[in-house]
C-alpha positions in Angstrom: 130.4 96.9 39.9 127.9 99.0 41.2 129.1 102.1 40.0 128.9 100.6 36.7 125.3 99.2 37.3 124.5 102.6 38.3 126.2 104.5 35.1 124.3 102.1 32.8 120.9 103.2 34.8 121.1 106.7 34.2 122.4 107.0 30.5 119.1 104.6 30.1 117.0 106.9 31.8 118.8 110.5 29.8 118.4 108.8 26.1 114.8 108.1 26.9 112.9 109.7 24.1 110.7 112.3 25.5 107.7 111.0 25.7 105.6 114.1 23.9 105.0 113.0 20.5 105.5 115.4 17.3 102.0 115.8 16.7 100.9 116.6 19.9 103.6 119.6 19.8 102.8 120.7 16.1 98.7 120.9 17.7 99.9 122.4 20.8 101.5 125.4 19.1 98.5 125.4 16.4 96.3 126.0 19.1 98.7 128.5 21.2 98.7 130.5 17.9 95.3 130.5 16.4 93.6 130.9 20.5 91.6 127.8 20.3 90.7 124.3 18.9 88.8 124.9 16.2 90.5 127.2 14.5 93.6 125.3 15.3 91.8 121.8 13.7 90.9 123.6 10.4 94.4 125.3 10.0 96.0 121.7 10.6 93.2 120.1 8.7 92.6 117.7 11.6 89.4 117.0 13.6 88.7 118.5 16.6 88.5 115.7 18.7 91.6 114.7 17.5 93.7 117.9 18.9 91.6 117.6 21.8 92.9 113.9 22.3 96.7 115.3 21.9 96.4 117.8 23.6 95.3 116.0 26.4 97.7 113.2 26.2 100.3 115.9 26.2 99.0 117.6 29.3 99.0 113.8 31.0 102.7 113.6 29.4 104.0 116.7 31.2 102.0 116.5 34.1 101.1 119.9 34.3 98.0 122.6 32.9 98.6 124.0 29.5 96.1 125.7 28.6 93.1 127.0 30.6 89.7 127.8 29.2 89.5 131.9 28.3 85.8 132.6 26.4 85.5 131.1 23.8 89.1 130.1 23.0 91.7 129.6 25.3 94.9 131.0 26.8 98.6 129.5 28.3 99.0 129.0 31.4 102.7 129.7 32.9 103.9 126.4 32.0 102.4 127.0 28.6 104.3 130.0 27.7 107.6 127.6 28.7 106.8 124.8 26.3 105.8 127.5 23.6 109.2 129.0 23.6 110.9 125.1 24.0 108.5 124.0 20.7 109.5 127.1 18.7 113.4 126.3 18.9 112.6 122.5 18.6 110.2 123.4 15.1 113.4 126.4 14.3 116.0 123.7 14.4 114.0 121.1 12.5 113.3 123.8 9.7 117.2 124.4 9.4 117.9 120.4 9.5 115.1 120.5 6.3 117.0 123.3 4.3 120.3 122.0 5.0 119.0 118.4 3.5 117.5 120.8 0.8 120.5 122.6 0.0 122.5 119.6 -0.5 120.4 118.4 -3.1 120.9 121.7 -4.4 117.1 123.2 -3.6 115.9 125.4 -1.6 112.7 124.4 0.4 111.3 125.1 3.7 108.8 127.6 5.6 109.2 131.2 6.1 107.3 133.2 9.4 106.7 136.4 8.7 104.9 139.0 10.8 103.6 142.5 10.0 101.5 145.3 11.4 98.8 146.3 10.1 99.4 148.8 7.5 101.8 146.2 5.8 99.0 144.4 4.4 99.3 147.1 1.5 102.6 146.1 0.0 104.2 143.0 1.7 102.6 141.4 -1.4 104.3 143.0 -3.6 107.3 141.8 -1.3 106.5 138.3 -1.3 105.5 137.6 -4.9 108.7 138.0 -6.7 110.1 135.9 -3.7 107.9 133.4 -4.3 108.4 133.2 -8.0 112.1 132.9 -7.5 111.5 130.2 -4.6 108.7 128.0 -5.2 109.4 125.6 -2.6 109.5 127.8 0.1 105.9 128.0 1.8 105.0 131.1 3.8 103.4 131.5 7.3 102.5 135.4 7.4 100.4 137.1 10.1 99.1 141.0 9.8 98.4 142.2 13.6 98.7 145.5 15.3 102.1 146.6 17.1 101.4 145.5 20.0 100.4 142.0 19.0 103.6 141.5 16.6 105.7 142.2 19.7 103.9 139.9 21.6 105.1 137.3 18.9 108.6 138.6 18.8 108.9 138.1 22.5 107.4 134.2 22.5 110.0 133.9 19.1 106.8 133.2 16.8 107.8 134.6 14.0 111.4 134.7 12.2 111.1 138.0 10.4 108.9 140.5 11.9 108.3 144.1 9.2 107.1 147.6 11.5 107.9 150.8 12.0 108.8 151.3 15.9 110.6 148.4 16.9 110.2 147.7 20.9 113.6 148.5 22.5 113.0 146.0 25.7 114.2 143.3 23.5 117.9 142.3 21.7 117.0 142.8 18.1 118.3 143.2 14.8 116.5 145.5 12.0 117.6 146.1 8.2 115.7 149.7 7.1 113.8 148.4 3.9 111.8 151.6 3.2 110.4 155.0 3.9 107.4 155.6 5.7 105.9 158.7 5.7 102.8 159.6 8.2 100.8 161.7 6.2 97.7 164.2 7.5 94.7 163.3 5.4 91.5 165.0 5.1 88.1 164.9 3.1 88.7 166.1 -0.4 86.9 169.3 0.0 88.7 170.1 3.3 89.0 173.5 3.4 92.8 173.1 4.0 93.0 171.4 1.3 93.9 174.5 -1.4 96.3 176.0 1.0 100.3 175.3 0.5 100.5 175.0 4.3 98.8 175.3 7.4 100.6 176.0 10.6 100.5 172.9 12.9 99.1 174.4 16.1 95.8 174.3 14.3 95.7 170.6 15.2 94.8 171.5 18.6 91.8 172.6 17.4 90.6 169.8 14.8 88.7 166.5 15.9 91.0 163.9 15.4 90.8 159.9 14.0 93.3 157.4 15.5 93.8 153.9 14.8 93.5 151.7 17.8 96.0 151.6 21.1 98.7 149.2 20.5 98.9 150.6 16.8 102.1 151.7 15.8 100.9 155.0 13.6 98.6 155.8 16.5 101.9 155.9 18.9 104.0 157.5 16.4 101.5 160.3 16.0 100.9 160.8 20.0 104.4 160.9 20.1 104.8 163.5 17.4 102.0 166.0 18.8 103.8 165.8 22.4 106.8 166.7 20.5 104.9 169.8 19.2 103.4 170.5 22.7 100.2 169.5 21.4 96.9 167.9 23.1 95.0 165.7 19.8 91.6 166.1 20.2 90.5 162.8 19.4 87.1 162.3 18.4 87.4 158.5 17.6 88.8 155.1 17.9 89.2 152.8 14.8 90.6 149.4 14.2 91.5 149.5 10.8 93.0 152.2 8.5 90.2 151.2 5.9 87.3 152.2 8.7 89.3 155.6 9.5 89.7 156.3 5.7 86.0 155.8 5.3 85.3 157.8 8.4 87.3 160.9 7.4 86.1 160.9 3.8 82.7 161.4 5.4 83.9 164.2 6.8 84.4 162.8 10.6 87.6 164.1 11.4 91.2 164.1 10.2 93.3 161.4 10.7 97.6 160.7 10.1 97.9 157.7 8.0 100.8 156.1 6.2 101.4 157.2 2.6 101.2 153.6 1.8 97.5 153.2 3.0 96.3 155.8 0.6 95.8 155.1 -3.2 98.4 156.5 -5.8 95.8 159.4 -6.2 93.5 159.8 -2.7 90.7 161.4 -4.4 89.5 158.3 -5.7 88.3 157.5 -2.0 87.2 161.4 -1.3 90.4 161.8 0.5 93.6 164.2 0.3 96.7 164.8 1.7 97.0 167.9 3.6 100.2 170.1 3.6 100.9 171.2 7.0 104.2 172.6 8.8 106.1 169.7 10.0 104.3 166.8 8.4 104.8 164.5 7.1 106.3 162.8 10.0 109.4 161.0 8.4 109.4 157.3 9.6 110.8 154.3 8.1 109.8 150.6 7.8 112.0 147.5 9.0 112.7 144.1 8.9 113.6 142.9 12.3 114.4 139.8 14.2 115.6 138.3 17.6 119.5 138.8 18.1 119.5 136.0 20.4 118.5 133.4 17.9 119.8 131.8 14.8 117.9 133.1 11.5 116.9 130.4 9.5 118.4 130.1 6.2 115.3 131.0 4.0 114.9 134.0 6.4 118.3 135.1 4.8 117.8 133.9 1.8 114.5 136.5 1.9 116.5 139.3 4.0 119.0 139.1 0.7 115.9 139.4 -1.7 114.9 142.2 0.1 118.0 144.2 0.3 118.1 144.0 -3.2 114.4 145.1 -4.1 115.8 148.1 -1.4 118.7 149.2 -2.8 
């Protein structure tokens, strides 16, 4: 009798419901993302005190600090980064139970993450649009970061579909090569190099340089090359966009490697030009990648199809 008593007491206490509600995980993550309440309140078109409130009844839920106070935002604590990573499975499984229901009523709806560095900005449009004209009910959450930062959200499983050109190799991932990527040398449009058929590499050594940022990808990729080559860049200047460094070397700052698909169809309308040199461009290519240790969500495939065909 008292086993039973006792059998009845705990499968009582393990169906308990958990007693975090949805909304105060939906504002958690909103404000995990976005790096602080407000920003977090307009994206869920909430007031702020009202995430405030959740957040706090959450915190009083789990018994445990969040999030901590970091300028003017804030950041997760330990404990944070653990719910993060339990909320994005619980929010990945409810998007699947939605496009299942979706399916059998022979739609396809649901929400697509996407993440890509920076220099995607210029054609993941193009990408998307088609996509979306084939899928209207499929609604897209797409962030444009550096490398560093879209690894970040690959490692805290953010994102379901990430697009870059160096994947990081510390985590289990899967990549589908959508598209060439070639780092191009550019220079102002009166360069002097500009009117020669090639000029030998080693002259880099000797030429102020512009690089994009540390934690960009084309700024790695083009350290990596020039260490390749035995070569020290001489680098004159730091820039966070390839916009800024496109304006800077068209004023005749420096030369800078850029992707071919940051430039214009014809360069010279900004003032710029490619320059032929020995061993440029360097050959890369851009990918689609995601976590191997996680199931893809169906209108992830779905997309992953689309783009295999705009690829092929």
């Amino acid at each position: 009798m008292l086993w039973h008593v006792l059998y009845r007491l705990i499968r009582m206490y393990l169906s308990k419901p958990p007693r975090a509600s949805f909304a105060q995980l939906r504002s958690f993550e909103a404000v995990a993302k976005y790096g602080g309440i407000t920003r977090a309140a307009k994206a869920l078109h909430l007031t702020q005190p009202t995430v405030s409130t959740q957040l706090r009844e959450l915190r009083e839920s789990v018994g445990i600090d969040l999030l901590v106070p970091a300028g003017r935002g804030v950041q997760l604590t330990d404990a944070g980064r653990t719910l993060l990573q339990t909320v994005s499975r619980m929010f990945a499984h409810w998007r699947e139970f939605e496009e299942g229901i979706a399916d059998m009523q022979g739609l396809l709806r649901g929400s697509l993450r996407i993440a890509g560095v920076t220099t995607t900005e210029y054609f993941l449009a193009q990408w998307l649009k088609p996509f979306l004209d084939s899928y209207p009910g499929i609604e897209v959450d797409l962030v444009i970061d550096n490398r560093d930062a879209i690894i970040r959200r690959l490692e805290r499983e953010q994102d379901d579909l990430a697009i870059m050109m160096m994947p990081p190799t510390h985590l289990a991932l899967q990549s589908l090569e959508v598209m060439d990527n070639p780092l191009c040398l550019i220079g102002p449009v009166n360069h002097p190099w500009a009117k020669r058929r090639a000029t030998p590499l080693a002259k880099l050594a000797d030429t102020d340089l512009l690089m994009r940022e540390v934690g960009s990808g084309t700024r790695q990729a083009t350290l990596d090359f020039l260490a390749e080559h035995k070569l020290t860049p001489r680098i004159r200047m730091t820039l966070g966009s390839n916009e800024a460094i496109k304006h800077a070397v068209a004023a005749g700052l420096g030369l800078a490697v850029l992707s071919r698909h940051a430039l214009a169809k014809d360069p010279a309308q900004d003032g710029l030009c490619v320059l032929r040199m020995s061993n440029l461009p360097i050959e890369k290519h851009w990918r689609v990648v995601w976590r191997q240790d996680r199931r893809l969500p169906h209108v992830a495939k779905v997309f992953m199809e689309f783009v295999r065909q705009q690829s092929a």
